[in-house]
C-alpha positions in Angstrom: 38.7 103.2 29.2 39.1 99.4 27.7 42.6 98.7 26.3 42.4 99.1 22.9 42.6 95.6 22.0 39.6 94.6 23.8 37.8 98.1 22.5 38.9 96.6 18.5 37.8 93.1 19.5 34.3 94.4 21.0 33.5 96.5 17.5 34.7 93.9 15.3 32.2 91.6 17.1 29.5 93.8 17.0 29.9 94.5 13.2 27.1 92.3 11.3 29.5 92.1 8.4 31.8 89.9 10.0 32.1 87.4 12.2 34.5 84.6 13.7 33.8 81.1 13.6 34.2 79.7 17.0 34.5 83.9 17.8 37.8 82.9 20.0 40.3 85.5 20.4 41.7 83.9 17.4 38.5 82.4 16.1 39.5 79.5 13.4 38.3 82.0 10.9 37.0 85.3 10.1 34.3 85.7 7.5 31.3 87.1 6.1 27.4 85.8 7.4 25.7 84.3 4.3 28.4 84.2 1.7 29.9 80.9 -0.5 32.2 81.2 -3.1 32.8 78.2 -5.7 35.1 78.4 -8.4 32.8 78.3 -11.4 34.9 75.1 -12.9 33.8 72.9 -9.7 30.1 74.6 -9.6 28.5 71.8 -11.5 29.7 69.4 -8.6 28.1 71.5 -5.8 25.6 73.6 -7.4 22.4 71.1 -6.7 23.4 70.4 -3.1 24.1 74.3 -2.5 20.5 75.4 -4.0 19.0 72.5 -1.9 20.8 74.6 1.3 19.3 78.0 0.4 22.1 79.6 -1.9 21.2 81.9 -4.5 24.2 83.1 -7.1 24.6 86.7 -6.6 26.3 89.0 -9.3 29.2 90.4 -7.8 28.9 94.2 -6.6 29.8 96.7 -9.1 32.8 98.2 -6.8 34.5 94.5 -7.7 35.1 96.0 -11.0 38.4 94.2 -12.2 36.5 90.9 -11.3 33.8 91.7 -13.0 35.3 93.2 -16.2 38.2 90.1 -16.2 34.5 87.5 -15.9 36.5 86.3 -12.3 35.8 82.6 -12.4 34.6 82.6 -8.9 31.2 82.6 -8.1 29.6 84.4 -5.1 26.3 82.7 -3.5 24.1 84.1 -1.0 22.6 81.7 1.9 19.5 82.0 3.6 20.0 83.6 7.8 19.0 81.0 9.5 21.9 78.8 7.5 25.9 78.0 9.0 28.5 79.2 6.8 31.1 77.0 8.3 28.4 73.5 7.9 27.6 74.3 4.2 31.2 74.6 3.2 32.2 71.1 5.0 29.2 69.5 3.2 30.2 70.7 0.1 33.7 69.9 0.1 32.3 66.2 0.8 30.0 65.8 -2.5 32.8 63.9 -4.4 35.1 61.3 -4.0 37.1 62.8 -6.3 39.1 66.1 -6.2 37.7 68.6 -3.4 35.6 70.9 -5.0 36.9 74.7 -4.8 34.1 75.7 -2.0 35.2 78.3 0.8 33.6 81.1 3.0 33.9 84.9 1.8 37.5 84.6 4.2 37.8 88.1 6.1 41.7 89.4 6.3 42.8 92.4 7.8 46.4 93.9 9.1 45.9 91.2 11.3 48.3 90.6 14.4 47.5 90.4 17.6 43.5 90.2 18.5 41.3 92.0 16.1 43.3 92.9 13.4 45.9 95.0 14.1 49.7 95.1 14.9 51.6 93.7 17.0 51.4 97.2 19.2 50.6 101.0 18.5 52.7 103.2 17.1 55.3 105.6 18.9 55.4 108.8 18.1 59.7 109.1 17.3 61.4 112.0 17.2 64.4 111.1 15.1 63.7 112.4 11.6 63.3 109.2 8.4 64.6 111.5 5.7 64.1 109.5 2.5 67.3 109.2 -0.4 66.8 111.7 -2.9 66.4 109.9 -6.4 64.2 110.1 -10.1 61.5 107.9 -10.2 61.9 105.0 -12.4 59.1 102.9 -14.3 59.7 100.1 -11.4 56.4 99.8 -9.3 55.9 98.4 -6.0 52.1 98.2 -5.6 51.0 98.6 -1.6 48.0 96.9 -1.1 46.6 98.7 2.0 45.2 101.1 3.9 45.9 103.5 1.1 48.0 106.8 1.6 47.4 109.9 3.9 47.2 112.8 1.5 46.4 115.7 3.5 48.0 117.9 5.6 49.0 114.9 8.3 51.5 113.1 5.8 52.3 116.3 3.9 56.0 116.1 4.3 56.4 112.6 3.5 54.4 112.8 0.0 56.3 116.3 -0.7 58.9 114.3 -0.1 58.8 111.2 -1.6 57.3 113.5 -4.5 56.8 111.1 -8.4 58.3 108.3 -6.7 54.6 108.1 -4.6 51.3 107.6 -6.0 47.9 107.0 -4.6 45.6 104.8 -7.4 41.8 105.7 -7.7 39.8 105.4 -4.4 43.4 105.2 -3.0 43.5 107.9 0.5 43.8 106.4 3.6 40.9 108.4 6.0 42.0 109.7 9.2 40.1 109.4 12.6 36.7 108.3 11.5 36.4 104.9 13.6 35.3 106.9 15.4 35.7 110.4 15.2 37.1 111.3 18.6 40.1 113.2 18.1 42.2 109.8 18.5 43.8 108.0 15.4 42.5 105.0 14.3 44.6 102.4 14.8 44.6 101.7 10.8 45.9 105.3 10.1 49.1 105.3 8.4 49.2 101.5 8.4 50.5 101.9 3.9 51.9 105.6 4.5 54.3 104.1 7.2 55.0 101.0 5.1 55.7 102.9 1.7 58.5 104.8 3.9 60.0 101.3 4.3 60.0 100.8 0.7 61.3 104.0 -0.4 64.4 103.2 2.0 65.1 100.6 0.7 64.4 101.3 -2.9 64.7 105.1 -3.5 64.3 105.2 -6.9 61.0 102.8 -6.8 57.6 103.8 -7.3 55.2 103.2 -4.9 51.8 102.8 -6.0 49.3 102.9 -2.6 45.8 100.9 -3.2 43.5 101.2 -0.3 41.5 97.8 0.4 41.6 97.5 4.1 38.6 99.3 5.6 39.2 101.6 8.8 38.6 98.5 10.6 41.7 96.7 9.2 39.2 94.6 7.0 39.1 93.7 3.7 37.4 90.0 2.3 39.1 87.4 -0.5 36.6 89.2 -3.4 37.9 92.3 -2.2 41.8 91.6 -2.0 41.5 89.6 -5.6 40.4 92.6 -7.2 42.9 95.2 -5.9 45.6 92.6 -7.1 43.9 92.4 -10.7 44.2 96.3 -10.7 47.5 95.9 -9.6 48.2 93.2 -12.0 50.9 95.4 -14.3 53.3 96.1 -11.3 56.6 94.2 -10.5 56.3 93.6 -6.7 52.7 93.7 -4.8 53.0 93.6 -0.8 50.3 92.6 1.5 51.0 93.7 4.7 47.6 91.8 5.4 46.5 88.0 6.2 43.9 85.9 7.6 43.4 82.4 8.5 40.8 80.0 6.7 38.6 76.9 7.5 40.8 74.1 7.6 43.4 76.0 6.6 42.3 75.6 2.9 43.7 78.9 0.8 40.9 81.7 0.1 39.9 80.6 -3.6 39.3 84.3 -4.8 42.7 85.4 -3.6 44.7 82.5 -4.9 42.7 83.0 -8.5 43.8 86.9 -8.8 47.8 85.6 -7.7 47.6 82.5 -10.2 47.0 84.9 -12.9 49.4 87.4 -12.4 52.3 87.4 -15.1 55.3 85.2 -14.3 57.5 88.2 -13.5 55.3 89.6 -10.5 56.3 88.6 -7.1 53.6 88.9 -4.1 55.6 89.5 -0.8 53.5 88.7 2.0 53.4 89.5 5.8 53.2 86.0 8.1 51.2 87.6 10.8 51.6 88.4 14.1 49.9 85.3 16.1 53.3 83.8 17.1 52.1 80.6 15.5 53.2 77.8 13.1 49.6 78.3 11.3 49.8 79.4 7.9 48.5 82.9 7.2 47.4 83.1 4.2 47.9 84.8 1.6 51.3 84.9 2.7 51.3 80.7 2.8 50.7 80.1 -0.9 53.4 79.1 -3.3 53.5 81.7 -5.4 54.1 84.4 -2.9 56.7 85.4 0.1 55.8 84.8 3.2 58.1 87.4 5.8 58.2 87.3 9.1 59.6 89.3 11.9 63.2 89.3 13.9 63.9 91.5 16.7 67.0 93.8 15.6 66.6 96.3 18.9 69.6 96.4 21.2 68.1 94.3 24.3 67.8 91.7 21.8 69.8 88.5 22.8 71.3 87.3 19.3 71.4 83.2 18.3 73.5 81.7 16.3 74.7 85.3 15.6 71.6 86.0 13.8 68.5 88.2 15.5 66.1 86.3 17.5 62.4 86.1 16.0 60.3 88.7 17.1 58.0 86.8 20.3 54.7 88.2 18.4 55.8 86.6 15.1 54.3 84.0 12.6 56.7 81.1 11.6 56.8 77.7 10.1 57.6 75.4 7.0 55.8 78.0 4.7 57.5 81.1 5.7 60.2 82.2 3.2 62.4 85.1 4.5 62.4 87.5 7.7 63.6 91.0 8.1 63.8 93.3 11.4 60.0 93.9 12.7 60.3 95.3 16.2 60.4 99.0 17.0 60.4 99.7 12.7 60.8 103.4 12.6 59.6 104.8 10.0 57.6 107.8 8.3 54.2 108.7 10.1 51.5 111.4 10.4 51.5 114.7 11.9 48.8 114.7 14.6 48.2 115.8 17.9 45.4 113.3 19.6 43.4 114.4 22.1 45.3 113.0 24.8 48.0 115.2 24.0 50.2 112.3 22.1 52.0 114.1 19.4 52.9 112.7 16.1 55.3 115.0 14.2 55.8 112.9 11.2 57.5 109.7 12.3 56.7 106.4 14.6 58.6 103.2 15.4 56.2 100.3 15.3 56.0 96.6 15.6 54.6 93.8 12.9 55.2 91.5 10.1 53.4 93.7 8.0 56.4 96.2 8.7 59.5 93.2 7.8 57.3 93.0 4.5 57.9 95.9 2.9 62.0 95.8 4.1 61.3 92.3 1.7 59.5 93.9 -0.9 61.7 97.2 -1.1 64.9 94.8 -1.1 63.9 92.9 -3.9 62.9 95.9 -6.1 66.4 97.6 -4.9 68.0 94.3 -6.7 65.8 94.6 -9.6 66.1 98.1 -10.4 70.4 98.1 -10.0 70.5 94.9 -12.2 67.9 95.5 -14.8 66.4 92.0 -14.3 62.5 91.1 -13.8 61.7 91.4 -10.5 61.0 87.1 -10.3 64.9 86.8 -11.3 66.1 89.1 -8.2 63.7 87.5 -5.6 64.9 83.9 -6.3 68.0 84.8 -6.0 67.5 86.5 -2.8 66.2 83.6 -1.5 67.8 80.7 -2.7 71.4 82.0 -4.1 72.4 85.1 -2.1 74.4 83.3 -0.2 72.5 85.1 3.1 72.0 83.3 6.6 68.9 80.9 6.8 67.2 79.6 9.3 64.5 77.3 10.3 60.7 78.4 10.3 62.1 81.9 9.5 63.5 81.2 5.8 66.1 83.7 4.8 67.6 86.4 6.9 67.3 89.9 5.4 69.1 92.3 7.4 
């Protein structure tokens, strides 16, 4: 059988719903065939010179609700087959000499790590128990942006557990071996289950409020991740343990809409991706949100400067903003036996920035919750007068 990474790659290349530009292990882009958005303010500029192209404006679908019901000033357009994403965009970012109009492909992100989407490895079944804090749910909600939560039978104990404090929005389950059905997990399943452990750890008393956006692919697009932070738009903290890259390394326009009009007092935590390059992941690299990335806390580790080493699969650079342990996370898992005989009884260690996120987002809502300030308050303090270690392309350390 192909390693899995190469059996990921191989379906995600075969999917006619997505594709790479350059289609490179780590392509420059990922995308969807035959879609431009334009923010409607910059439309006049492009909107002759698009038509002349092929593209016809499409309403958005009706599962794009909050867009649709908030009038989301980006507009989608349709282009013919036979036309090149990638060339429209470029030409249309050239019609002025003025300010570049707000022109970008339908950006693809996913739990994206190493090739294909997907952490940094697989997850290990653990046998040491995660036993979460016992505490009353308060009105302070950390909304998990993800593969939604496993609800069933396979993550009983953790939601018995976990109890108020854990909540599952509309359309929000996380599906269990169904790419394909074969008696093998997915490599998505548990993906938000494992990371609203982390949260819970770190913020007992939180409430954790699991959105499924990522498909069972890993994949979600900027319309799609725009609208699950407009329904999200009422909660404190919002972690993305997701990310792509973009043409140009421009931000996706839908995605950076949604964040600009989130109230002042949300903060967007952010995972920097698991490429082990200076690139910035977005949305992870924009302002308004931070960007985590990963340090290796395991005992092999060699420390520097008395401070963990960055995890080798890690994103890093001028735009990341704090990192937290990312190797070997343990945390709470499914209960599954695979086919193979691997046994899952509940709890996994497992590697990625999308798993130093949540030890992020958690933290801050830990801070907010004991203090009584807006969650904004707590994370710049965090980050800029906690007095904790900081370092270089990794931002602030928090162990």
């Amino acid at each position: 059988m192909p390693p899995p990474v190469e059996t990921r790659l191989a379906r995600l290349l075969d999917r006619r719903d997505i594709a790479s530009e350059n289609c490179t292990l780590m392509g420059e882009y990922w995308y969807r065939p035959g879609e431009v958005l334009v923010h409607r303010d910059d439309l006049p500029m492009v909107e002759d010179e698009l038509r002349r192209w092929g593209g016809r404006q499409c309403d958005l679908p009706e599962k794009l609700r909050y867009l649709r019901e908030r009038d989301f000033p980006v507009v989608r357009f349709e282009l013919e087959p036979r036309m090149s994403v990638d060339a429209v965009v470029s030409r249309l970012r050239q019609v002025t000499d003025g300010p570049e109009p707000r022109v970008a492909p339908n950006h693809v992100v996913g739990a994206w790590q190493s090739p294909g989407f997907m952490p940094a490895d697989l997850p290990v079944p653990a046998k040491d128990p995660v036993k979460l804090k016992s505490a009353e749910p308060c009105a302070f909600t950390v909304a998990v942006l993800d593969s939604g939560l496993v609800q069933d039978g396979k993550a009983a104990d953790f939601v018995n557990e976990a109890g108020a404090r854990l909540v599952a929005a509309a359309d929000g389950d996380d599906r269990v071996d169904v790419s394909p059905t074969d008696g093998m997990l997915d490599d998505a399943d548990g993906h938000g289950t494992f990371i609203a452990g982390i949260v819970l750890r770190e913020a007992p008393s939180a409430t954790v409020r699991m959105t499924a956006v990522l498909d069972d692919d890993w994949v979600a697009d900027d319309l799609e991740v725009a609208n699950a932070i407009l329904a999200n738009a009422d909660a404190d903290v919002i972690n993305l343990s997701l990310g792509g890259y973009a043409k140009n390394d421009v931000p996706p326009v839908s995605i950076v809409e949604a964040i600009n009009s989130l109230p002042a007092t949300t903060v967007v935590v952010a995972a920097a991706g698991n490429y082990a390059m200076r690139r910035p992941m977005f949305p992870a690299a924009l302002k308004r949100v931070i960007a985590v990335a990963a340090v290796d806390e395991t005992p092999e580790a060699q420390m520097v400067d008395g401070l963990p080493p960055i995890s080798d699969f890690s994103g890093h650079g001028w735009w990341v903003d704090a990192c937290a342990s990312g190797t070997n996370v343990l945390s709470n898992y499914l209960t599954f036996t695979e086919s193979d005989g691997t046994e899952y009884t509940g709890w996994a260690t497992w590697s990625g920035t999308s798993f130093a996120t949540p030890k992020v987002a958690g933290r801050i809502a830990a801070m907010a919750i004991a203090s009584g300030r807006p969650a904004n308050q707590v994370a710049f303090e965090l980050l800029y007068a906690s007095g904790l270690p900081w370092r270089p392309d990794l931002g602030v350390y928090v162990g």
